[in-house]
C-alpha positions in Angstrom: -0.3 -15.8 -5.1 0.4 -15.4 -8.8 2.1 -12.9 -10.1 2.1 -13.7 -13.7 -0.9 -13.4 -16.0 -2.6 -16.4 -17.1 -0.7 -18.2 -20.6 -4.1 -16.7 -22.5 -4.2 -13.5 -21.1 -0.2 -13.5 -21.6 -0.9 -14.2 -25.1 -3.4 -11.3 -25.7 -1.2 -9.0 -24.0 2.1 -9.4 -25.6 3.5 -7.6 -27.9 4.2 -8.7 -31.3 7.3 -7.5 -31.6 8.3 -10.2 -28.6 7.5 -12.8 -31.1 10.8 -12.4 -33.5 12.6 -13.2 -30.7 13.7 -9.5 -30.0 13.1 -10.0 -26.3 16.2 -10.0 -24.2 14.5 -13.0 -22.0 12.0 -15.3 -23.1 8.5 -14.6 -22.4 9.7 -11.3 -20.3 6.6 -9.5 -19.9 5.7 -5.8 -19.3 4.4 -6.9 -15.7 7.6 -9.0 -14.2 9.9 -6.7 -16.2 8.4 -3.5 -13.9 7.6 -5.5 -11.2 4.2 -4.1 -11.3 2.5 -7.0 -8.5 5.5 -5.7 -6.0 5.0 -2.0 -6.9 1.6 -2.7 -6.0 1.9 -4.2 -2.8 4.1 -1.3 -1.6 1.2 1.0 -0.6 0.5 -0.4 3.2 -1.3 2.3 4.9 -0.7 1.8 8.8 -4.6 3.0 9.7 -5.3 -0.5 8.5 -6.9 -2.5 11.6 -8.9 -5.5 12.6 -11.4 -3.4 13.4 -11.1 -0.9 10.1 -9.6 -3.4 7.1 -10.0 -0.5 4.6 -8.1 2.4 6.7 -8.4 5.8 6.5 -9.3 6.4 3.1 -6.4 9.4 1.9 -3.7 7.7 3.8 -3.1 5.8 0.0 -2.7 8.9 -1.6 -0.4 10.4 0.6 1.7 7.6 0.6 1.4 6.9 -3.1 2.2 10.5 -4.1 4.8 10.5 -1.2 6.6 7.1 -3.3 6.3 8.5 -6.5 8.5 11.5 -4.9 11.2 9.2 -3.8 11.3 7.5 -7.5 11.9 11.0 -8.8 14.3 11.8 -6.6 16.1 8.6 -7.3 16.1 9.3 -11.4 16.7 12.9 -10.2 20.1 11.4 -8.4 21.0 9.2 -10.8 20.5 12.0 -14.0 23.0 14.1 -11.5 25.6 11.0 -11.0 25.8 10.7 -14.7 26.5 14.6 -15.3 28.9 14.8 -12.8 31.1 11.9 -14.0 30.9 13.3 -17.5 32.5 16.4 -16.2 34.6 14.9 -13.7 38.0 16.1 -16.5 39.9 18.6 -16.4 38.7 19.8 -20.0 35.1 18.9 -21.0 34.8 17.7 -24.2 32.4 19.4 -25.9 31.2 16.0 -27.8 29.4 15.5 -24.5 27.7 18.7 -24.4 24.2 18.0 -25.8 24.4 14.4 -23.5 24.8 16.9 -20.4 22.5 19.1 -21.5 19.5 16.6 -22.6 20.2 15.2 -18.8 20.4 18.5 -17.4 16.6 19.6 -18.9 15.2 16.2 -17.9 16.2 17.0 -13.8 14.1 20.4 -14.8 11.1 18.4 -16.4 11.1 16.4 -13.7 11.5 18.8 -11.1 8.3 20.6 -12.6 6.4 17.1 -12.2 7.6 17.1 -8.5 6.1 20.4 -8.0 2.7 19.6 -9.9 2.3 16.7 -7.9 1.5 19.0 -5.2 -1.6 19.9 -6.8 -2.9 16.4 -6.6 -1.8 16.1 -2.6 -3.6 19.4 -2.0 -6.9 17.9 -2.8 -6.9 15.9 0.3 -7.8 18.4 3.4 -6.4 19.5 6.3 -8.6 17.7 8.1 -8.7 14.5 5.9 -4.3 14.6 6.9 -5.2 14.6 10.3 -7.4 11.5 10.5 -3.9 9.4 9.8 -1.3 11.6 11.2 -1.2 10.3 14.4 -0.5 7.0 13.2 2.6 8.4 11.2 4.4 9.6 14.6 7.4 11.3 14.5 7.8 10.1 10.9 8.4 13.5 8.3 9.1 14.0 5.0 12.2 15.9 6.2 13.3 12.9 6.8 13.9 11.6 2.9 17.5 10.3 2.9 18.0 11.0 -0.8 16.4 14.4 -0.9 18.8 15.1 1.7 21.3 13.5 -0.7 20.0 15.5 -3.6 20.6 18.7 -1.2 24.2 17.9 -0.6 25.2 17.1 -4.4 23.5 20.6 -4.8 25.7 22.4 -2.9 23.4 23.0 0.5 25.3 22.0 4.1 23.8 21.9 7.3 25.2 24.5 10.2 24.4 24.4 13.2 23.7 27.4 15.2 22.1 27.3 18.4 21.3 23.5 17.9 19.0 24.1 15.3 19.8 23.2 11.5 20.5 26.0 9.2 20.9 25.5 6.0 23.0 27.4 3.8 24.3 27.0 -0.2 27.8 26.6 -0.6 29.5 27.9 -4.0 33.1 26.5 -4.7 
């Protein structure tokens, strides 16, 4: 299937500013450059059957909302990677400051967005959730490797006590 735009439909949708050549590939457009037909391909809900082509009709919103947490939490990672290595030395020069700092309040925006996003999952009921569950199995959001990750470059460690995970905040 094509991916691209038709040339006319290219045409009306490009920007002008592509024209002076002050693309960094020619004829990138906004579609290839996000990978918007492969974004939107991602969404496979499993209730999808022979028998029931369309699904269960909230299962697309839990998973959409449940990608969109696991983008955040990938910019969420790499805003952390970048302020740690800025203050990986042993003195902090204060030139890079407002740089941490910027980064820093972005994690917090975004971290508000995470939380609002709730909102939007608690429209879909109890009940509605329990039409699809079954076919999710023993699959969890407790089970997001890089909110686990975030957890860790956070500070919070698993112990163990009784064979059940406790989780506790480390300060060095």
């Amino acid at each position: 299937r094509e991916t691209r735009p038709p040339a006319l439909l290219r045409e009306r949708m490009s920007c002008p500013l592509g024209r002076d050549g002050n693309e960094t590939k020619e004829n990138l457009h906004y579609l290839e450059y996000l990978k918007i037909p492969d974004l939107l391909k991602l969404q496979q809900p499993l209730s999808r059957t022979t028998e029931n082509p369309d699904g269960v009709h909230d299962e697309h919103l839990f998973i959409l909302i449940h990608q969109v947490y696991e983008l955040w939490f990938k910019q969420i990672l790499h805003e952390l990677d970048s302020i740690m290595d800025l203050m990986k030395s042993d003195i902090l020069d204060e030139s890079l400051m407002l740089t941490i700092n910027s980064r820093a309040n972005r994690i917090v925006v975004i971290l508000k967005i995470v939380v609002e996003q709730i909102k939007v999952l608690e429209t879909m009921t109890p009940l509605d959730f329990l039409d699809f569950r079954h076919f999710l199995s023993q699959s969890s959001g407790f089970q997001s490797l890089q909110f686990r990750m975030l957890e860790c470059k956070l500070g919070v460690r698993e112990v163990r006590l009784d064979r059940r995970a406790v989780f506790a905040i480390t300060i060095d």
